[in-house]
C-alpha positions in Angstrom: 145.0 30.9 122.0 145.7 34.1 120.8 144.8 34.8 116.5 148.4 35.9 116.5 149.7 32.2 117.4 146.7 30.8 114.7 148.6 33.3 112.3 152.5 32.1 113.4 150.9 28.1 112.4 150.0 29.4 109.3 153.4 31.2 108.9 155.2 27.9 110.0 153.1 25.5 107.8 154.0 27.6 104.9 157.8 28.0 105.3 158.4 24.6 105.8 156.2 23.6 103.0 158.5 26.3 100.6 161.6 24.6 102.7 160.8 21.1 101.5 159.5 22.1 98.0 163.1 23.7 97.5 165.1 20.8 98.8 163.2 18.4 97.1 164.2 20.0 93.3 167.6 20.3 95.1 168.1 16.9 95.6 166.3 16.1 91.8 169.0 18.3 90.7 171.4 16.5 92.5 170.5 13.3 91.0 170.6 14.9 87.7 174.1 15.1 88.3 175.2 11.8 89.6 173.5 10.5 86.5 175.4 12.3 84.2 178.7 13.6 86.0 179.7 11.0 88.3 178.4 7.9 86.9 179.7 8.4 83.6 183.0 8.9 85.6 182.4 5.4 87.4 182.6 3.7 84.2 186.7 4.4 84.3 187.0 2.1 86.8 186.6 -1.4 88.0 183.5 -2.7 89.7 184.1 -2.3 92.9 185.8 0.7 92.7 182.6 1.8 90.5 180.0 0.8 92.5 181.5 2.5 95.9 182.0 6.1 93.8 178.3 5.9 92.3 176.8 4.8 96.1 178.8 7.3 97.6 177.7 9.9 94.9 173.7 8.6 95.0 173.7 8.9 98.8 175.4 12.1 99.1 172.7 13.9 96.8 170.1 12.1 99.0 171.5 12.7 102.3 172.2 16.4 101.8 169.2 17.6 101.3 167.3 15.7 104.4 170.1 16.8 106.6 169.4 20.4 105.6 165.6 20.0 106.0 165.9 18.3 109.7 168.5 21.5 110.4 166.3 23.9 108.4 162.5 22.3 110.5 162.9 21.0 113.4 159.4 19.5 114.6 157.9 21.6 117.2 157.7 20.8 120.8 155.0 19.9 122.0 152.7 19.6 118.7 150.8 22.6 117.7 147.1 23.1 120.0 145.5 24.9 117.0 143.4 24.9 114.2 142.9 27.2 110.9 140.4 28.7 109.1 139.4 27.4 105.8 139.9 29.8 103.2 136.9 28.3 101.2 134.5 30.4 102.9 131.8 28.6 100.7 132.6 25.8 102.7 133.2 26.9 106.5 134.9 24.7 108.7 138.6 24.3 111.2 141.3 22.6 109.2 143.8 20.5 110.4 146.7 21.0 107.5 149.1 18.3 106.7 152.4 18.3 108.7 155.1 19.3 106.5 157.5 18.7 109.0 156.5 14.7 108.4 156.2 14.8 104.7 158.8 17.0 103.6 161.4 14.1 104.3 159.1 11.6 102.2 158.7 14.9 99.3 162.4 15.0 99.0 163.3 11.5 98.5 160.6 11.3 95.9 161.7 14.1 94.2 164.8 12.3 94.5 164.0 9.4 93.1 162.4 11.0 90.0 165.9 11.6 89.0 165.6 7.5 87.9 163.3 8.2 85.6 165.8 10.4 83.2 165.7 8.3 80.2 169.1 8.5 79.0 171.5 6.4 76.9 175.1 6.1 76.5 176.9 6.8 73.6 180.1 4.3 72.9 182.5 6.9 74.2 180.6 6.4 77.5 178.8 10.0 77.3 175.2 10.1 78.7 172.4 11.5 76.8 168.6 12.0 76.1 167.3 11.7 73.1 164.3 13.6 71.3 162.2 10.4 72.3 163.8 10.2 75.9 163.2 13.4 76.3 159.1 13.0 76.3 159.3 10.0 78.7 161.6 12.1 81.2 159.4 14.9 80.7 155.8 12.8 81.9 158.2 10.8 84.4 159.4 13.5 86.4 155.6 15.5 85.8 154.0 12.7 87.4 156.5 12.2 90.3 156.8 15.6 91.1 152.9 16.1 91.1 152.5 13.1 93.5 154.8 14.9 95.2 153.4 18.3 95.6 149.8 17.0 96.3 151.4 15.4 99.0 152.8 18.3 100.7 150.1 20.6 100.0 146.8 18.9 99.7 147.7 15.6 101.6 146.7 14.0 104.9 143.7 16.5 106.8 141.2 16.8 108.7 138.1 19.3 108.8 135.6 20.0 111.1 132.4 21.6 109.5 129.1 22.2 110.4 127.5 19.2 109.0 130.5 16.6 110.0 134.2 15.8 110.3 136.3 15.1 107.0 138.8 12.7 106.8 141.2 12.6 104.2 144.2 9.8 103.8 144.5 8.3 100.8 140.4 8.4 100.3 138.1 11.2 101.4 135.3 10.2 104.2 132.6 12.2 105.3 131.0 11.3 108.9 128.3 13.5 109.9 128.3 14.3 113.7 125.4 12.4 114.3 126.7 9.2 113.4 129.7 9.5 115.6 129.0 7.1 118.6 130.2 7.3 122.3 130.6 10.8 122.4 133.3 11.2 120.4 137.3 9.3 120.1 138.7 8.9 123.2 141.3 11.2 124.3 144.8 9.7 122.9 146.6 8.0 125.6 150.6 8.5 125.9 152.7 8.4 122.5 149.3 7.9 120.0 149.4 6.0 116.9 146.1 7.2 116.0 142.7 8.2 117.0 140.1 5.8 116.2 136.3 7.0 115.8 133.5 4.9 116.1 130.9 5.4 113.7 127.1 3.6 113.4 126.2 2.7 110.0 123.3 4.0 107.7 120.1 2.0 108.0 119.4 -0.5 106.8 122.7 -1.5 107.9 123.6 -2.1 111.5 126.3 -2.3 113.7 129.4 0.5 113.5 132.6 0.8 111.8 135.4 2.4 112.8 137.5 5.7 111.1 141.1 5.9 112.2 142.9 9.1 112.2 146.6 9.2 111.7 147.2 12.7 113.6 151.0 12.4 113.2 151.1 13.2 109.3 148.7 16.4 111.1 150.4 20.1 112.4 148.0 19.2 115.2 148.1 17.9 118.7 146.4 14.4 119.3 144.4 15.6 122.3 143.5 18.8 121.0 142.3 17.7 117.9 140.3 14.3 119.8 139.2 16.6 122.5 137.6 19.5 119.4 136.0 16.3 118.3 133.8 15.6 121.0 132.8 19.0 121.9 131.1 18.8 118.5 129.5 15.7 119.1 128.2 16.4 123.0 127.3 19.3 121.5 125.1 20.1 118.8 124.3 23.6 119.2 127.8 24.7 118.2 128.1 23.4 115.0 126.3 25.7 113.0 129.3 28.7 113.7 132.0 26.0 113.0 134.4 27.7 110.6 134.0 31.6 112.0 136.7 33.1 114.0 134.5 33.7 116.9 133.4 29.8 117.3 137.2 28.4 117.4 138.3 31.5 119.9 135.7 30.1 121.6 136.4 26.1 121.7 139.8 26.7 122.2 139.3 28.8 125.8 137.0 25.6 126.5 139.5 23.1 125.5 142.1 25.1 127.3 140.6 25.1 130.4 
């Protein structure tokens, strides 16, 4: 693998990252105005007649946006055989980024939903407002939502490989070093992967081993690339020490690719 296809990941991850950052604030804008054009309009009428104009409205604002994203990102086919460079180069090590062609869905519909937390009332006329007090609880609402939101898409699921062990991140941070990591490493995924499962020997005084699961589809990362960079670390030893220099991955990948 060439630096140029490293460099077009990069690209990738980053477009569709901006693409789903966009749509996302799309569809919150959307909401904004089903809350305040159409339901408002929905009050006119008779339940039914209510309810099915303020679905249809709520759904359209929803549905718009993830049909533009899936048109906009398709996955690609097959899943990416690379790895980056960290650009803490305090910290060396081959990052695994977060797939934003998984999250992005899951990014819009929570910006989406943040919409719901617009604190407004309605006036006796039936117009829809915020007032001064409303307007703080929107504001920290929506801030928190949209925050959740972003550190999903750009600082969520990862792995890293680095010289002194393999982070895993998920919804905590874990830290095995590489020589706790028993049987030479995960197994290489077999067909269709849910995940990829390490074994791990305890500290003493403990005993035994516990296992760390790696959920490689929210990765921009192929299952058996990623299982197979893995175990060259652990079989061997002597490589670890240039993990995170441009040299080292050229090199593991013309081993993995052979």
């Amino acid at each position: 693998m060439t630096r140029h296809v490293r460099e077009d990941l990069t690209t990738s991850v980053s477009n569709v990252q901006a693409t789903a950052l966009l749509l996302g604030i799309g569809a919150f804008a959307l909401r904004v105005i089903v809350e305040f054009g159409i339901e408002p309009m929905s009050w006119r009428l008779s339940f039914m007649p209510a309810f099915a104009v303020y679905a249809a409205g709520a759904v359209t604002a929803l549905a718009v946006p993830l049909l533009a994203f899936t048109r906009l990102c398709p996955r690609p086919r097959p899943a990416p055989r690379a790895l980056l460079l960290a650009m803490d180069h305090g910290r060396p090590a081959f990052v695994t980024p977060t797939s934003p062609w998984m999250v992005g869905p899951f990014v819009i519909m929570l910006m989406f939903l943040a919409g719901n937390g617009l604190a407004t009332e309605r006036a006796p006329d039936g117009e829809v407002s915020i007032s001064a007090a409303g307007w703080v609880q929107t504001f920290v609402t929506v801030a928190v939502i949209f925050t959740v939101a972003g550190w999903t898409l750009f600082r969520g699921p990862r792995v890293e490989l680095r010289p002194g062990g393999l982070l895993v991140r998920t919804v905590r941070t874990r830290l095995v070093r590489w020589e706790s990591v028993l049987a030479s490493g995960p197994p290489a995924p077999v067909e269709k992967p849910r995940q990829i499962s390490i074994l791990v020997r305890r500290r003493p005084p403990d005993y035994g081993a516990f296992v760390v699961r790696i959920m490689h589809r929210w990765l921009a990362v192929d299952a058996a690339f990623l299982a197979g960079a893995i175990r060259h670390y652990v079989d061997n030893p002597q490589h670890r020490a240039d993990i995170g220099t441009r040299q080292e991955l050229d090199r593991l990948v013309t081993v993995l690719d052979l």
